[in-house]
N, CA, C and O atoms as a GROMACS GRO file, in nm:
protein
  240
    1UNK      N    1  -3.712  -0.688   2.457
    1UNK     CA    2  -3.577  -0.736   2.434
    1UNK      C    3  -3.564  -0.795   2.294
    1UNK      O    4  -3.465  -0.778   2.224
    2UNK      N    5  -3.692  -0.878   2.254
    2UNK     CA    6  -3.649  -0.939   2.099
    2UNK      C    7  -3.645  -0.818   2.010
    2UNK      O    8  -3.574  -0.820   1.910
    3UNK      N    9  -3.728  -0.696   2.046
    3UNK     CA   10  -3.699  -0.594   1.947
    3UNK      C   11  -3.549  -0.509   1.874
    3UNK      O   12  -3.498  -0.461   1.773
    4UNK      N   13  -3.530  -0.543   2.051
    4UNK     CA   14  -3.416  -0.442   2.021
    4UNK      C   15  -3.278  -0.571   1.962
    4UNK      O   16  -3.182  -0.530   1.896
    5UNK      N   17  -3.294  -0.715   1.999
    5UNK     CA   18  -3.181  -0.748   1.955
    5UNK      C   19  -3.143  -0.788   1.812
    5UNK      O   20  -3.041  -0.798   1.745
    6UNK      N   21  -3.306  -0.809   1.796
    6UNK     CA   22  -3.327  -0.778   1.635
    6UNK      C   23  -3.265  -0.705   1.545
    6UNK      O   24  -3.189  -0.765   1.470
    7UNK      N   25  -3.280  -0.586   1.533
    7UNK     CA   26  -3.206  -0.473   1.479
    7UNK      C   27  -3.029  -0.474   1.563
    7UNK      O   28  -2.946  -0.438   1.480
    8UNK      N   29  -2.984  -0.496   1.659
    8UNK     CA   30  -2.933  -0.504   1.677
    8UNK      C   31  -2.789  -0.624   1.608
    8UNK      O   32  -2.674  -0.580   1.597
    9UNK      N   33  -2.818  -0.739   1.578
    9UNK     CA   34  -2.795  -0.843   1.528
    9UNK      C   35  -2.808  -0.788   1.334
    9UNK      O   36  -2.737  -0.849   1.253
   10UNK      N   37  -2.898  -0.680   1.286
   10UNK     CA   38  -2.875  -0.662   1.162
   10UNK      C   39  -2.752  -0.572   1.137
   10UNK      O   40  -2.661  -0.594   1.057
   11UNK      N   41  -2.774  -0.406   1.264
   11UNK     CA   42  -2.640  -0.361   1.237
   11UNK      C   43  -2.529  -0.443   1.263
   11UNK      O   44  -2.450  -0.457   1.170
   12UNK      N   45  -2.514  -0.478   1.328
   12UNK     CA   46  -2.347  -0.602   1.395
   12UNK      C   47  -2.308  -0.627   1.279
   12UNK      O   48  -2.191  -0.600   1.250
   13UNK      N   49  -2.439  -0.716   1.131
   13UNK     CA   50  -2.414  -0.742   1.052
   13UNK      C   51  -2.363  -0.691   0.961
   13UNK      O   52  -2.266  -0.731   0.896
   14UNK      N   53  -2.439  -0.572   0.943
   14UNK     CA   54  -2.399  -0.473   0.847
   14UNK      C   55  -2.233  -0.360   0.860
   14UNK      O   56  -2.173  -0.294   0.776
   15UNK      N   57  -2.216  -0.381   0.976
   15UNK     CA   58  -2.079  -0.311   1.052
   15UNK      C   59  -1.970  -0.376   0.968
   15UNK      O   60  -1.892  -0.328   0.886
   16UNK      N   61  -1.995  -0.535   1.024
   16UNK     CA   62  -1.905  -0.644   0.968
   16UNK      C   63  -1.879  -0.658   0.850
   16UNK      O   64  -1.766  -0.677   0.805
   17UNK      N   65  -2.024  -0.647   0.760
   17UNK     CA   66  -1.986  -0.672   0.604
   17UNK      C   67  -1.911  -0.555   0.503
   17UNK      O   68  -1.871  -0.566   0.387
   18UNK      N   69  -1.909  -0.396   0.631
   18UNK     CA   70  -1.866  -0.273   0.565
   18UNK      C   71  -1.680  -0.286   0.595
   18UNK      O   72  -1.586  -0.266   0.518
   19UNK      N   73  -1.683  -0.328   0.737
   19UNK     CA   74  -1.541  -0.364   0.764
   19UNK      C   75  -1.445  -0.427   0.722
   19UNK      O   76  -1.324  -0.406   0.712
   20UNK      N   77  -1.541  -0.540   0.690
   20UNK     CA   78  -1.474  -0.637   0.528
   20UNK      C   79  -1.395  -0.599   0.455
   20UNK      O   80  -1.274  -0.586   0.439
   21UNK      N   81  -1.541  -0.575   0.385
   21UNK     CA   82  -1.514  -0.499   0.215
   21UNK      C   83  -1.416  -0.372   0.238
   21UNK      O   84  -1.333  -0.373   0.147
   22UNK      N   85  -1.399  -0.278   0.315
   22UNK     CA   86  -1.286  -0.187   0.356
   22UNK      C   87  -1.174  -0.264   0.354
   22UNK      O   88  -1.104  -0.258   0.253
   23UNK      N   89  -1.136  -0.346   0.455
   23UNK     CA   90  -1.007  -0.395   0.484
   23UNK      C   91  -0.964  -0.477   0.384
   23UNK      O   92  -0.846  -0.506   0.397
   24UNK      N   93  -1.022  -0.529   0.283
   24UNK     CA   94  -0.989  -0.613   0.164
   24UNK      C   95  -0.908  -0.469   0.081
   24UNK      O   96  -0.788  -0.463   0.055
   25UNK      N   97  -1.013  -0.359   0.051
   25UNK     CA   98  -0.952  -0.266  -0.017
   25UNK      C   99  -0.818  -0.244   0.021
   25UNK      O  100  -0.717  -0.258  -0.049
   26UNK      N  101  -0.827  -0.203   0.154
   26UNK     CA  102  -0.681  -0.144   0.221
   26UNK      C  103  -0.603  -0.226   0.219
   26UNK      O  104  -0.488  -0.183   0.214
   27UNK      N  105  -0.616  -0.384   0.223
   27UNK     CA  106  -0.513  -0.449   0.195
   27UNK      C  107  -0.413  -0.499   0.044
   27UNK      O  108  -0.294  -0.504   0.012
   28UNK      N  109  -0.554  -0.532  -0.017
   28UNK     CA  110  -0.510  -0.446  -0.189
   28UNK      C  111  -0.406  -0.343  -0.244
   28UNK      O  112  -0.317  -0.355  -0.328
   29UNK      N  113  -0.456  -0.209  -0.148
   29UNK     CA  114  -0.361  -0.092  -0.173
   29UNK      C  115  -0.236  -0.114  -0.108
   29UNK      O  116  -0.124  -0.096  -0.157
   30UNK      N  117  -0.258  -0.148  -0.015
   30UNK     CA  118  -0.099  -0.152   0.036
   30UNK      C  119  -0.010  -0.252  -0.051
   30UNK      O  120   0.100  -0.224  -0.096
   31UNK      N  121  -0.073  -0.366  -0.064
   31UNK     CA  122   0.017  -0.500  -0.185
   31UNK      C  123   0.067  -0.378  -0.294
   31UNK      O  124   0.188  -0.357  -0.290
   32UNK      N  125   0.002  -0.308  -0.376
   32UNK     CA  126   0.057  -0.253  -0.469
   32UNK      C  127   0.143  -0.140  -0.415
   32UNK      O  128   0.247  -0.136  -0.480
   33UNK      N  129   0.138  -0.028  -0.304
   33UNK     CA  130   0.221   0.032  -0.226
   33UNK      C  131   0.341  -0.003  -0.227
   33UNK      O  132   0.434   0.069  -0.262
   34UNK      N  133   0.351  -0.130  -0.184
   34UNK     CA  134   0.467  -0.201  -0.162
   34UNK      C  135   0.531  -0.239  -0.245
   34UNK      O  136   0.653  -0.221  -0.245
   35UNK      N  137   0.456  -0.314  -0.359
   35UNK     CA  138   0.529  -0.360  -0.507
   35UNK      C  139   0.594  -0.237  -0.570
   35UNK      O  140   0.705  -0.254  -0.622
   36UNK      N  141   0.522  -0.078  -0.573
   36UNK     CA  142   0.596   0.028  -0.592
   36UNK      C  143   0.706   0.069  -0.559
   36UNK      O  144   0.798   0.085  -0.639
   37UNK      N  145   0.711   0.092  -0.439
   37UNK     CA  146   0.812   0.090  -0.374
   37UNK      C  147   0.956   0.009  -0.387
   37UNK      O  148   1.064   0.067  -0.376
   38UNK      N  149   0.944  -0.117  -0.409
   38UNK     CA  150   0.986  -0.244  -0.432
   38UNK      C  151   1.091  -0.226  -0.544
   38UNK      O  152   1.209  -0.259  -0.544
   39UNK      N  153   0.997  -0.148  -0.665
   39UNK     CA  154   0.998  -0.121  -0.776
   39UNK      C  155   1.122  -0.019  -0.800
   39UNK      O  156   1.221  -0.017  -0.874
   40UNK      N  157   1.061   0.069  -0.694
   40UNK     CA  158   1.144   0.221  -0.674
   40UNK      C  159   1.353   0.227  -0.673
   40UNK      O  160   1.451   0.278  -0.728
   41UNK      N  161   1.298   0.110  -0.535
   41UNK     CA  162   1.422   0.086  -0.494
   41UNK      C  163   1.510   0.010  -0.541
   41UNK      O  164   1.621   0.008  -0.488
   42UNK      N  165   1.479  -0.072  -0.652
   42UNK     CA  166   1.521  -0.161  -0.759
   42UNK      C  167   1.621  -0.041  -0.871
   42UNK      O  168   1.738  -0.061  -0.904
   43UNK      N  169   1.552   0.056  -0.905
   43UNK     CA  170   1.562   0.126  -1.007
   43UNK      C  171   1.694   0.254  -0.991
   43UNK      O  172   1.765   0.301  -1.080
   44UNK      N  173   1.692   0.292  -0.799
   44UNK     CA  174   1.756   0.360  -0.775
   44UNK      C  175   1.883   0.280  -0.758
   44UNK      O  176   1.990   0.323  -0.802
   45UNK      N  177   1.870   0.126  -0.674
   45UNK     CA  178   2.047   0.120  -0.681
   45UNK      C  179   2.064   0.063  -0.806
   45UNK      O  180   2.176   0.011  -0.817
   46UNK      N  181   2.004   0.055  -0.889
   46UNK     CA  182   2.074   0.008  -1.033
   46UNK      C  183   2.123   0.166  -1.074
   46UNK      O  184   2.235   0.192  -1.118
   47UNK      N  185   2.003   0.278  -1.049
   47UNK     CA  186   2.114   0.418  -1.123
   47UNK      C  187   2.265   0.391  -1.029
   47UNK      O  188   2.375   0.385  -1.084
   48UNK      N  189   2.246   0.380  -0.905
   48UNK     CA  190   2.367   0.427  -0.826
   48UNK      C  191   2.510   0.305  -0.851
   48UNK      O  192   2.630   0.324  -0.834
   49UNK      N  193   2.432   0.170  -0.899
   49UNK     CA  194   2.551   0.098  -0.928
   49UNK      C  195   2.623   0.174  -1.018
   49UNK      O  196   2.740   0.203  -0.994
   50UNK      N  197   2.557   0.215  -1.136
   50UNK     CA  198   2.567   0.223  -1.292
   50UNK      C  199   2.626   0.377  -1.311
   50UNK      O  200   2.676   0.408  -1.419
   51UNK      N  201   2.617   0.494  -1.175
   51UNK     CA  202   2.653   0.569  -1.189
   51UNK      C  203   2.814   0.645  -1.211
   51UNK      O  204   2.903   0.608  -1.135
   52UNK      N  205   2.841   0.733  -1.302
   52UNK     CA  206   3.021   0.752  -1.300
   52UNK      C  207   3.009   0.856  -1.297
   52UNK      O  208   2.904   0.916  -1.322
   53UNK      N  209   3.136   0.914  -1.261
   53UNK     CA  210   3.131   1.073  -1.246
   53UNK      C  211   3.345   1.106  -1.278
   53UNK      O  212   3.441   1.044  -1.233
   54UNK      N  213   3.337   1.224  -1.369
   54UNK     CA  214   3.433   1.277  -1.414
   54UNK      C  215   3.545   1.306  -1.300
   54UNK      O  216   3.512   1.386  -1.212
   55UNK      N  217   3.670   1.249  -1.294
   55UNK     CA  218   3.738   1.303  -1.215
   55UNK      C  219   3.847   1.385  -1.302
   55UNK      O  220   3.896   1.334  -1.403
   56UNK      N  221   3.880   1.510  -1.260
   56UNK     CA  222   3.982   1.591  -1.310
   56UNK      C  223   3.903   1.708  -1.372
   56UNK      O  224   3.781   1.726  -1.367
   57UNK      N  225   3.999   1.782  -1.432
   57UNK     CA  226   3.949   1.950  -1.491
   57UNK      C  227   3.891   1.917  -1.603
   57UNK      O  228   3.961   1.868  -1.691
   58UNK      N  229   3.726   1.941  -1.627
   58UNK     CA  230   3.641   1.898  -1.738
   58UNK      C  231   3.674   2.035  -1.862
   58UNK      O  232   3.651   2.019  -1.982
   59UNK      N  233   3.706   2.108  -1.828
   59UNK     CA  234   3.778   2.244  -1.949
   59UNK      C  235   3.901   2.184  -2.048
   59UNK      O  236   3.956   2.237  -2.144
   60UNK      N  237   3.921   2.052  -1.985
   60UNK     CA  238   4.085   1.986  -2.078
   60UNK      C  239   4.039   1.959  -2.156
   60UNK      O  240   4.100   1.908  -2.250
   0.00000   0.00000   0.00000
């Protein structure tokens, strides 16, 4: 039994410290995901405030 919980108790460890360091990443990416986005949608209703469009016969 001490053998096996031995190794046992190192992967657990090693699971944990990979799960970590992953979910730090993924949470990273998404912060900037989002600030993009953020970004995106900032940019589009300023075109759409700012947008005009010709009314009448453009040939006059």
């Amino acid at each position: 039994m001490a053998d096996g919980g031995a190794s046992s108790f190192i992967l657990l460890t090693t699971a944990l410290l990979i799960t970590g360091s992953v979910s730090a990443v993924l949470v990273s990416q998404w912060g900037e995901m989002a600030s993009l986005i953020d970004q995106e949608r900032l940019e589009d209703e300023a075109d759409y405030n700012t947008d005009f469009a010709f009314a009448g016969d453009l040939s006059n």
